[in-house]
C-alpha positions in Angstrom: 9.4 -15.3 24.3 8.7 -12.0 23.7 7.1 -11.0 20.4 6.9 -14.8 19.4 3.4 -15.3 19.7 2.9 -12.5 17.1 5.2 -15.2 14.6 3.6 -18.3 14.8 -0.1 -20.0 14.8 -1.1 -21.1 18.0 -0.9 -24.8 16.2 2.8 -23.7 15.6 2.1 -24.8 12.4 3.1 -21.9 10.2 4.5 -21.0 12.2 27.3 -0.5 7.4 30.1 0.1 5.3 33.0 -1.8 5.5 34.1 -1.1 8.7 31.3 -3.4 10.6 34.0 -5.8 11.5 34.5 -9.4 11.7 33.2 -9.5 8.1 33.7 -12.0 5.5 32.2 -13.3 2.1 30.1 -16.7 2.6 28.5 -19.0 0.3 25.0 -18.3 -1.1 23.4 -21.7 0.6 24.6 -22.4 4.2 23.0 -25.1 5.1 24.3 -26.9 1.4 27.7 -25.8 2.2 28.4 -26.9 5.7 25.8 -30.1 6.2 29.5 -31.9 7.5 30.2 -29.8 9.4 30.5 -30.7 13.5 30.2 -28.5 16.3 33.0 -26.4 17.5 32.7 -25.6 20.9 34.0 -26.4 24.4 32.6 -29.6 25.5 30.4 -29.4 28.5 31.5 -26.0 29.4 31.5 -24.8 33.2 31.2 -22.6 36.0 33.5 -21.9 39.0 32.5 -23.2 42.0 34.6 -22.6 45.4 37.3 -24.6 44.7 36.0 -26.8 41.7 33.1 -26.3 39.1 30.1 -26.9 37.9 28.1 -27.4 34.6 26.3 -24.9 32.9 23.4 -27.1 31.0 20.5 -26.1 33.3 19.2 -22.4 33.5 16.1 -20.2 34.0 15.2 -16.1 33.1 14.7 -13.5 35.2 14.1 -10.3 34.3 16.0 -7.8 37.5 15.2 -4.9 35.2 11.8 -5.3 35.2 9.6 -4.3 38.1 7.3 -6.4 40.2 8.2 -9.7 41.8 12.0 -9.5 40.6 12.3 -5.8 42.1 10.3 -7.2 45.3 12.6 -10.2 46.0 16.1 -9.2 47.2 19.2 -11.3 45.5 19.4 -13.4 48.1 16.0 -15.1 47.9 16.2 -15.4 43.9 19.7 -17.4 44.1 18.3 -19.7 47.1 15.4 -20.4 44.9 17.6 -20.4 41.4 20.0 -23.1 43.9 16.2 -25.5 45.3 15.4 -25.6 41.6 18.5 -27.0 40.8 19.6 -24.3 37.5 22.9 -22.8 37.8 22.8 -20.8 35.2 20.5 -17.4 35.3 19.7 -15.6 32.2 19.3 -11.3 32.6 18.6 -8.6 29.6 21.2 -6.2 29.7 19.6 -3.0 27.4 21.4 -0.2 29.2 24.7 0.7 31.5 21.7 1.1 34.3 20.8 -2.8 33.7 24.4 -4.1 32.7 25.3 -2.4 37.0 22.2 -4.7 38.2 23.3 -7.6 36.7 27.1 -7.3 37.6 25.8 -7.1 41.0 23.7 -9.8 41.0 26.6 -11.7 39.2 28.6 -11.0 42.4 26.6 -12.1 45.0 25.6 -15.5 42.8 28.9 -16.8 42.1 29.3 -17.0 45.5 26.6 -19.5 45.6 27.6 -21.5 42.1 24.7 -19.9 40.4 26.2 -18.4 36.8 25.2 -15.6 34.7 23.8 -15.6 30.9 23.9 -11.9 29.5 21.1 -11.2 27.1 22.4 -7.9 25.5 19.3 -6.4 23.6 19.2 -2.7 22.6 15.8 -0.9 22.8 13.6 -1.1 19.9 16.3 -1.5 17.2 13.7 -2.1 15.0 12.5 1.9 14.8 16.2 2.8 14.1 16.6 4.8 10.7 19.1 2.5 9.0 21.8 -0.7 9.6 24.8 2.2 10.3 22.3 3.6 13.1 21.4 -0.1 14.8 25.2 -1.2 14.1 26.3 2.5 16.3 23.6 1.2 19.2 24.8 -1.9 19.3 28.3 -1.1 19.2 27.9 1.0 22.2 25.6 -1.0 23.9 28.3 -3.9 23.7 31.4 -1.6 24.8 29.2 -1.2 27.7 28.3 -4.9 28.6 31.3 -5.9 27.8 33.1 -3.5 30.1 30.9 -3.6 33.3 30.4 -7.4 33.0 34.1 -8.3 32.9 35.4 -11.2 35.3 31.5 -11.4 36.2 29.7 -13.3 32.9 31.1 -15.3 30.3 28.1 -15.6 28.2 26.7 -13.0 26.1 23.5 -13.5 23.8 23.3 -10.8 21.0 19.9 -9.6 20.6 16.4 -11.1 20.7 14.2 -12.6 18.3 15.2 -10.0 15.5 13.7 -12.4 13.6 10.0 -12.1 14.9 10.0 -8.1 13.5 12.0 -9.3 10.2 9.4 -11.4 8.8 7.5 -10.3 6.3 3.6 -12.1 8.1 2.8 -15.0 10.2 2.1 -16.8 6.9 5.6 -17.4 6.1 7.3 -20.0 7.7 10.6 -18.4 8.3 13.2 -21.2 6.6 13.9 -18.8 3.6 15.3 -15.4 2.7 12.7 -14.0 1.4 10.4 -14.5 4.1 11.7 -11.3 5.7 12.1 -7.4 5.1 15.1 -6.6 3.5 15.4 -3.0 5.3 14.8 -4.3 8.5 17.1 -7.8 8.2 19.7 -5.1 7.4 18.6 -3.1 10.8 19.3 -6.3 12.7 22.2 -7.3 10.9 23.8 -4.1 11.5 22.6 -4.8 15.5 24.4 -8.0 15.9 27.3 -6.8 14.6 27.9 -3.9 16.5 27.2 -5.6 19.7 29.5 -8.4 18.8 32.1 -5.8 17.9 31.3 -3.5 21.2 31.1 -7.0 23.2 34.8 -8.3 22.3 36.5 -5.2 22.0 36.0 -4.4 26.3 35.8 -8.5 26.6 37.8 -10.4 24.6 37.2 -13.8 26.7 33.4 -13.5 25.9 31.4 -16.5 24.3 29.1 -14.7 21.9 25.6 -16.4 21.5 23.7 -15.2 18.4 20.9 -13.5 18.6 17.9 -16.2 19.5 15.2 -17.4 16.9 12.7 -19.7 17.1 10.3 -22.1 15.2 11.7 -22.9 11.7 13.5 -19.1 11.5 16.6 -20.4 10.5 16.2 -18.7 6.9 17.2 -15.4 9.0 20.3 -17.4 10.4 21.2 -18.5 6.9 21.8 -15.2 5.8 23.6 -14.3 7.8 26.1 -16.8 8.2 26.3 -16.9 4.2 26.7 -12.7 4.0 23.6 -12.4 1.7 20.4 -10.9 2.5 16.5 -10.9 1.9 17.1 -9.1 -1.6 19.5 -11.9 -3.2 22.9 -9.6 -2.7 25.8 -11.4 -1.4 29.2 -10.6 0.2 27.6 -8.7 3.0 29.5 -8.8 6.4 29.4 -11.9 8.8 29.1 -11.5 12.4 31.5 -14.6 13.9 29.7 -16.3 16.8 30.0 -19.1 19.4 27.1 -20.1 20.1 23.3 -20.7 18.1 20.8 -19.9 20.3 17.0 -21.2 19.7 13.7 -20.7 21.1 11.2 -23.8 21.8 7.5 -23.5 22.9 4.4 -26.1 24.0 2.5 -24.9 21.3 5.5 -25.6 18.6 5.5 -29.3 19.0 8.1 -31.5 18.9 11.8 -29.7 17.9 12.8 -32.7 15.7 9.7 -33.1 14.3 8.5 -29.4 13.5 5.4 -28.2 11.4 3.8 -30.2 8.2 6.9 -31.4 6.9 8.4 -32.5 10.4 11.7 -30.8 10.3 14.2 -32.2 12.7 15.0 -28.4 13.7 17.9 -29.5 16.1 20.1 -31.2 13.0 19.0 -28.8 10.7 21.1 -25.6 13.6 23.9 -28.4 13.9 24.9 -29.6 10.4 24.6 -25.8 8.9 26.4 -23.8 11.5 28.8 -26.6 13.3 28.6 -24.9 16.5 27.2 -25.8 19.9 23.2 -24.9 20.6 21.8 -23.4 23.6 18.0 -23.8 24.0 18.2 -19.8 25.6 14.1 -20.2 26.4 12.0 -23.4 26.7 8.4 -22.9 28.0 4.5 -23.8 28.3 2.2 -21.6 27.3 -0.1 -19.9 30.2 -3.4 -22.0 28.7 -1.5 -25.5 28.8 -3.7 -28.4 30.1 -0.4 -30.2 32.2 2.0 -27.4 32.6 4.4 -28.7 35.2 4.2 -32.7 32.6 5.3 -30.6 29.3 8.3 -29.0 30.7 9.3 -32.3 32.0 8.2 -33.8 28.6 9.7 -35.3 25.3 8.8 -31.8 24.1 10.8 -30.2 26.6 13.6 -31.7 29.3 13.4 -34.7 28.4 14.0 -34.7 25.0 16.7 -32.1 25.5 18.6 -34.3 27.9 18.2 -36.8 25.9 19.5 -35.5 22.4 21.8 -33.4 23.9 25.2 -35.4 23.4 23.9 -36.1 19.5 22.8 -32.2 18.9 25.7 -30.6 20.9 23.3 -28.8 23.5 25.1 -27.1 25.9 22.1 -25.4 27.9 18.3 -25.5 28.2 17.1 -22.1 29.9 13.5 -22.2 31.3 11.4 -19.2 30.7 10.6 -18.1 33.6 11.4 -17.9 37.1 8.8 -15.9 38.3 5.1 -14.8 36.8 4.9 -11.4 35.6 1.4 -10.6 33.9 0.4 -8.3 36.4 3.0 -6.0 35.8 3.2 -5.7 32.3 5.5 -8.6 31.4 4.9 -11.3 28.6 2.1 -13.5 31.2 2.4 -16.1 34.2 5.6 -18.3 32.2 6.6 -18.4 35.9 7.2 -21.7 38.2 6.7 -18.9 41.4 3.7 -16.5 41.3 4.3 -13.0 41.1 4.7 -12.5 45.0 8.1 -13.8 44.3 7.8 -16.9 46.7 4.6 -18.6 46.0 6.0 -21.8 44.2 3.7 -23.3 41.7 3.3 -27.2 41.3 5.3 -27.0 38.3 8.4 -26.0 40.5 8.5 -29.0 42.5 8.2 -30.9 38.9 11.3 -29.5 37.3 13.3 -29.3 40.2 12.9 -33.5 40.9 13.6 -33.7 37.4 17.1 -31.9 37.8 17.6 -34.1 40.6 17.0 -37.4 38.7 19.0 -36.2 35.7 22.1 -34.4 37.0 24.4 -32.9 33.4 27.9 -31.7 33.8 
């Protein structure tokens, strides 16, 4: 969520050199050059659990290196809630080796209990970095570091977030093209990605890289760079290789197949240019919604990600959040649990029956 509402109307309707590796040359038009193309992923990937396994499609996000409720509620009450809700997949920023040690040991104790672990590796404030060789050297070591703490403990690693929100060039452009964005900071978070990807497999080769999240209809950002050009028209720029797209989706978006003035089916548009599996890595309601708890169980929301799920290729729907965190200086009361950390609001009793009725693999 983040930065998003700075992106987007509250209608949602306008809302380095060589050696940056895993480079290649793409086409000038990725979504013209690869509408046939079908997703590559693992189908209905998994967790262990005990002696068998579990799916992966239902998650939530936490923030342990924040302060306030997630620093006042132990490990052991967040996975018995994370388990009552039903998720088993938990999502955790990783920005420094400080925060990669928290979540590796919150990684222990919840695979005990089936409960899985989605790494969202972000450096800090890439954005005021002096070039793409400066963000790509952050990254890079920033990704060594994930990579090498959170061995044997997460799978999943998400490369950044919303770059795209601090790319664009206003909140009057809508985000599907190139030059909707700053060229000198596209290059910043270009050279981001890559060196986390880079730092990420080289201490983790087994890691499933998720690209860094956008949202609304941002996918001129994602374009780029799976086609190696850039905001200025230059092509044969290096391509970071990923596993996963990852997408953002908010109440005051509408509907994801039917986004903005023109109604853009943003779910086909991710599958047919990229051909890779989608992870919905935040869903949520905004704090001033009328019928919080009967969105996120919604067409808007759950329900129509359960129910295009097989057809789109979506592998995971993460809920943003577990836990309110205005008062301390987070993004505002996303939360199904108040900021005491135990409080449960209506809207947890919602989802959770909702998991129940709809089990995915």
């Amino acid at each position: 969520m983040r930065t998003l509402l700075a992106a987007i109307s509250l209608f949602g309707a306008l809302c380095c050199a060589t050696v940056l590796i895993y480079a290649k040359s793409g086409t000038s038009d990725a979504y013209q050059s690869s509408q046939s193309a079908s997703p590559r992923g693992d189908a209905s990937p998994k967790i262990a659990c005990g002696s068998g396994s579990k799916g992966v499609f239902y998650g939530i996000a936490g923030h342990l290196e924040h302060r306030g409720a997630y620093r006042m509620s132990d490990y052991e009450l967040q996975i018995s809630q994370l388990r009552d809700l039903g998720v088993t997949m938990y999502a955790q920023d990783v920005s420094s080796e400080e925060s990669a040690h928290m979540v590796a040991d919150f990684a222990r104790a919840a695979a005990k209990q089936c409960i899985g672990t989605l790494a969202l590796v972000t450096p800090f404030e890439p954005e005021k970095r002096a070039n793409e060789q400066e963000t790509y050297e952050r990254g890079y070591a920033l990704g060594k570091t994930a990579g090498r703490v959170l061995k044997g403990l997460v799978t999943y690693y998400q490369v950044g977030n919303e770059y795209d929100n601090w790319t664009i060039l206003g909140s009057n452009r809508s985000g599907e093209h190139p030059q909707d964005y700053d060229n000198a900071m596209f290059m910043k978070a270009r050279g981001s990605i890559l060196g986390l990807i880079k730092g990420i497999r080289e201490t983790n080769p087994d890691a499933k890289i998720l690209l860094t999240s956008f949202s609304w209809l941002h996918y001129g950002f994602t374009d780029m760079l799976y086609a190696g050009t850039q905001p200025d028209g230059t092509r044969g720029h290096p391509v970071p290789q990923w596993d996963i797209t990852a997408w953002h989706w908010y109440s005051n978006m509408g509907s994801i197949t039917a986004a903005g003035d023109r109604k853009v089916n943003v779910l086909k548009r991710l599958r047919d240019s990229y051909g890779k599996p989608i992870w919905i890595t935040e869903y949520g309601v905004r704090p001033t919604h009328a019928d919080p708890a009967g969105y996120l169980v919604g067409k808007d929301a759950l329900k129509g990600f359960v129910s295009l799920a097989k057809t789109y290729d979506i592998q995971n729907v993460t809920l943003y959040e577990l836990y309110d965190d205005q008062r301390y200086g987070g993004d505002g009361n996303y939360g199904v649990i108040n900021d005491d950390g135990k409080t449960r609001k209506s809207r947890f009793n919602t989802v959770r029956d909702f998991i129940k009725a709809n089990p995915m693999p």
